[in-house]
C-alpha positions in Angstrom: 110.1 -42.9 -132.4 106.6 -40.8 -131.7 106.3 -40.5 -128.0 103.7 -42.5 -126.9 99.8 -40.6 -126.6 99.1 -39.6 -123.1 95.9 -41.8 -122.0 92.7 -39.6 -121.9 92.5 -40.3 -117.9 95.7 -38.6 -117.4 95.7 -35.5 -119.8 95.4 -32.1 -117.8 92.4 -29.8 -117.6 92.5 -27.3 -120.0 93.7 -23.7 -119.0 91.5 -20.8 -119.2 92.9 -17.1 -119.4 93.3 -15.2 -116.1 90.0 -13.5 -116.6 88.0 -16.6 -117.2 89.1 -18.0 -113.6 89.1 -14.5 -111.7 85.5 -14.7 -113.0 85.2 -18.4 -111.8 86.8 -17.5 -108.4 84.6 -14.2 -108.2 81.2 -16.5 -108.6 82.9 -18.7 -105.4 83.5 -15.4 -103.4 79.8 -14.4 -103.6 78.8 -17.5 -102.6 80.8 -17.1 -99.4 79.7 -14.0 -98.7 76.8 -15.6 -96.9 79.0 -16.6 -94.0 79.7 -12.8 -93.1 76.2 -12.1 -94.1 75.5 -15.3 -91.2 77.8 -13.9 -89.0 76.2 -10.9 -88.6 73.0 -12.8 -88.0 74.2 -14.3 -85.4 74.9 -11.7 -83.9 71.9 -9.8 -84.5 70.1 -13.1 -82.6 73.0 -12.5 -79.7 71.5 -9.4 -79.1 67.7 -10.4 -79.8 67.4 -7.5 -83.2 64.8 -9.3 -84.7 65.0 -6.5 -87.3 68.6 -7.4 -88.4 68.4 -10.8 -88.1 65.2 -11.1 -90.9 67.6 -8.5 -93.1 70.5 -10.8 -93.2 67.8 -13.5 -93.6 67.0 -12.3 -96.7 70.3 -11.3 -97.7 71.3 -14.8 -97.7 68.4 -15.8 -99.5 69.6 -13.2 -102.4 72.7 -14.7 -102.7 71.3 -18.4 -102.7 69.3 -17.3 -105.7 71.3 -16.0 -107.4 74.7 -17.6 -107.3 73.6 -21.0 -109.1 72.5 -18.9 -112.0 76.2 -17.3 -112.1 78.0 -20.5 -111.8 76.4 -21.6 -114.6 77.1 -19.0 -116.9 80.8 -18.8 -116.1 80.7 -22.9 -116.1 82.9 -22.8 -112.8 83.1 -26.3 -112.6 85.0 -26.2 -115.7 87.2 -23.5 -114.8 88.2 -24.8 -111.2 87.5 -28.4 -111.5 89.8 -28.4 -107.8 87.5 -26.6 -105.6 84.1 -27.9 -105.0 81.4 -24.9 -105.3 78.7 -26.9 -104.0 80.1 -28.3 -100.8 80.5 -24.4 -100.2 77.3 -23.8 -101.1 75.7 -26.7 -98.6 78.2 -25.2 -95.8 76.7 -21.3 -96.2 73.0 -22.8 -97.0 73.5 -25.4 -93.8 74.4 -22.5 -91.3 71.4 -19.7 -93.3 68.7 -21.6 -94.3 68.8 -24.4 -91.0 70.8 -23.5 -88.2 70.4 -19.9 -87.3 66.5 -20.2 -88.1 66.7 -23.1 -85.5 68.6 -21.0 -83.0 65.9 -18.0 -84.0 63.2 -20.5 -82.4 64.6 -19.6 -78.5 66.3 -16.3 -79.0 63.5 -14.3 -80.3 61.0 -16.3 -78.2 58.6 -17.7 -81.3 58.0 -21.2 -79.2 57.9 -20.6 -75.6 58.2 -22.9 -73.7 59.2 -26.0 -76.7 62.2 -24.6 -77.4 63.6 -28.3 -77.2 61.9 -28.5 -80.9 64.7 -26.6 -82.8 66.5 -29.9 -83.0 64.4 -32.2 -84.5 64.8 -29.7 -88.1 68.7 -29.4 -87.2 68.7 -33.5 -87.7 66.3 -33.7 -90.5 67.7 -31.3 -92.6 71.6 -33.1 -92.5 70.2 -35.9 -93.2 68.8 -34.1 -96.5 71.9 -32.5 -96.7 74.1 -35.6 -97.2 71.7 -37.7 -99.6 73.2 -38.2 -103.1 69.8 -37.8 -104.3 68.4 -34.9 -102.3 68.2 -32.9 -106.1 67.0 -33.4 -109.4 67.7 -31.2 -112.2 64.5 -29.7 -111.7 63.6 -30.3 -108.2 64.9 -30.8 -104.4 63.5 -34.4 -103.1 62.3 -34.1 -99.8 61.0 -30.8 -97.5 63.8 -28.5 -99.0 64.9 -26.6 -95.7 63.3 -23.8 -96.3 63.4 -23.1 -92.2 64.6 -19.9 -92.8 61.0 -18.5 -94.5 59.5 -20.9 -92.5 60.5 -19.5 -89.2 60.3 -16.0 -90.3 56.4 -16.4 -91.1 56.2 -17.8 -87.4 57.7 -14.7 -85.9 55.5 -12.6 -87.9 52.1 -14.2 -87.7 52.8 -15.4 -84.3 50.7 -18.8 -83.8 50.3 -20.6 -80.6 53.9 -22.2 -79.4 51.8 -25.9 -80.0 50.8 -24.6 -83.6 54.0 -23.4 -84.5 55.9 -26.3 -83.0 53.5 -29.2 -85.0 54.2 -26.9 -88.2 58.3 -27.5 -87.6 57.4 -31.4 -86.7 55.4 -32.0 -89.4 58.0 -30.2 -92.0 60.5 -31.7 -90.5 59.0 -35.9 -91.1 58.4 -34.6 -95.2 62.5 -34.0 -95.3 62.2 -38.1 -95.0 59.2 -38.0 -97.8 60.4 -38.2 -101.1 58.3 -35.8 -102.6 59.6 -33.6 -105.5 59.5 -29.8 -104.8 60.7 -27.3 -108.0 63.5 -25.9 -107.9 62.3 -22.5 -108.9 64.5 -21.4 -111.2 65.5 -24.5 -113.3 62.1 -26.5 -113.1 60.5 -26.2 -116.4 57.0 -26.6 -115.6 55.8 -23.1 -115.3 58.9 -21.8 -115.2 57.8 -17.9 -116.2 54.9 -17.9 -113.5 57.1 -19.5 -110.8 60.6 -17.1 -111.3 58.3 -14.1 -111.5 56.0 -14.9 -109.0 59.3 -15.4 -106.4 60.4 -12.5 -107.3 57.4 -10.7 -106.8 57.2 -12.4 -103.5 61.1 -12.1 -102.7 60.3 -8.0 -102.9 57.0 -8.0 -101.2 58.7 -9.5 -98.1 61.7 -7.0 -98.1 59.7 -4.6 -95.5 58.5 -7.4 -93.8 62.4 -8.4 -92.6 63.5 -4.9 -92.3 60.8 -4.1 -89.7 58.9 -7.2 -88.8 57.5 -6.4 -85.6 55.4 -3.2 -87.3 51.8 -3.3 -87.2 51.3 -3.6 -90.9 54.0 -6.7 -91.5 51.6 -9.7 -90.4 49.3 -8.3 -93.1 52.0 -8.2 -95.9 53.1 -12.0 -95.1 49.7 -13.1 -94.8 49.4 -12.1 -98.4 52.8 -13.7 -99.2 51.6 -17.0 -98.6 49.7 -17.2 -102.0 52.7 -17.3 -103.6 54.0 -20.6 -101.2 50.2 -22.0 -101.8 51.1 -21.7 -105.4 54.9 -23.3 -104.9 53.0 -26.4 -103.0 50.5 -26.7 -105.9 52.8 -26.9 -108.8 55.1 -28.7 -106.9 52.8 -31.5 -106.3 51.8 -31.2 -109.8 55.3 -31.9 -110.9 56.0 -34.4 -108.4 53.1 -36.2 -110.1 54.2 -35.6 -113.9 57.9 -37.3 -112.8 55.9 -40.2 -111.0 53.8 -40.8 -113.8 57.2 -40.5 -116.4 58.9 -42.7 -114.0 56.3 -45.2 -113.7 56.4 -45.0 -118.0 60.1 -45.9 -117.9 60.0 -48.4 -115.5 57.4 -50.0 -117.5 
């Protein structure tokens, strides 16, 4: 008598050859290399090097960038269906993009005097962090945490503490407003303009981490910022389009 089939809920993963999951486990062992990268950050604030800190900053942001794009090409999830890239991924982007830019706030002195401020993004950005639906395919829902370009911008241009304090509060209520930012490098809409563009921008601020207190670095960000005008303009056009396509569907 045939042995009876093996139901499709209990049938194993398939196997992939040794190089397919050293390739898999390399992809997770970038990702993590933003915790040493974070380390050293920390560090760096320890000992109030501004100039190391924004390095690392960036760093991190490199790897961020980059790692999705690598995942998806060696289809990870596939590979080592037992190890969950992205809760890696929201511990490294947690401690990068949130945490050591709220501990930046006091230890390099960009809000005198309000330091008490740095928690209110610590709390709004885990609540972002756990929502199921804090991403779409194409976009983050909510003020994405970007506290880390956020907070460098307020080191280098150096507003008034009140101004730079209403800018974290303000960011820090849109985390709760579901508005749909792109995620740049899977959102259709534009895509071309919008990967080139950041990495224009990515480069342009490369001599504004590694020595942000010279002369010439508030006048390099201040340019930056057409690029971010340009990331809030197409993200608000998008957030419109999936409205609109929403509001279709429903109907």
């Amino acid at each position: 008598m045939d042995a009876p089939a093996t139901p499709t809920s209990e049938r194993r993963p398939p196997k992939f050859r040794a190089r397919r999951r050293a390739a898999a486990w390399g992809v997770h062992l970038y990702t993590a290399m933003g915790l040493p990268v974070a380390f050293l950050a920390a560090i760096a604030l320890a000992r109030s090097d501004a100039s190391t800190f924004w390095a690392c900053s960036w760093l991190a942001c490199a790897i961020d960038a980059t790692d999705g794009m690598l995942a998806r090409r060696v289809r990870v999830r596939e590979v080592i269906p037992s190890f969950d890239g992205r809760k890696l991924d929201d511990i490294v982007d947690y401690l990068t993009f949130v945490f050591l830019p709220m501990l930046a706030l006091p230890a390099l002195k960009i809000v005198p005097g309000l330091e008490w401020v740095s928690v209110i993004p610590l709390i709004a950005s885990a609540y972002g962090f756990c929502q199921d639906r804090a991403k779409t395919q194409e976009s983050f829902v909510g003020f994405p945490s970007y506290w880390n370009i956020i907070v460098l911008y307020l080191y280098v241009l150096k507003p008034p503490a009140a101004v730079a304090a209403g800018i974290l509060l303000v960011l820090s209520v849109l985390v709760f407003v579901p508005i749909h930012y792109i995620y740049p490098t899977k959102a259709k809409m534009w895509k071309p303009v919008t990967v080139i563009g950041g990495v224009a921008w990515a480069l342009a601020l490369v001599p504004v981490c590694v020595a942000p207190d010279a002369p010439w670095a508030p006048t390099i960000a201040a340019w930056s910022l057409l690029y971010l005008a340009y990331y809030l303009v197409a993200s608000l056009v998008h957030h419109y389009r999936h409205a609109r396509h929403q509001s279709a569907v429903t109907d």
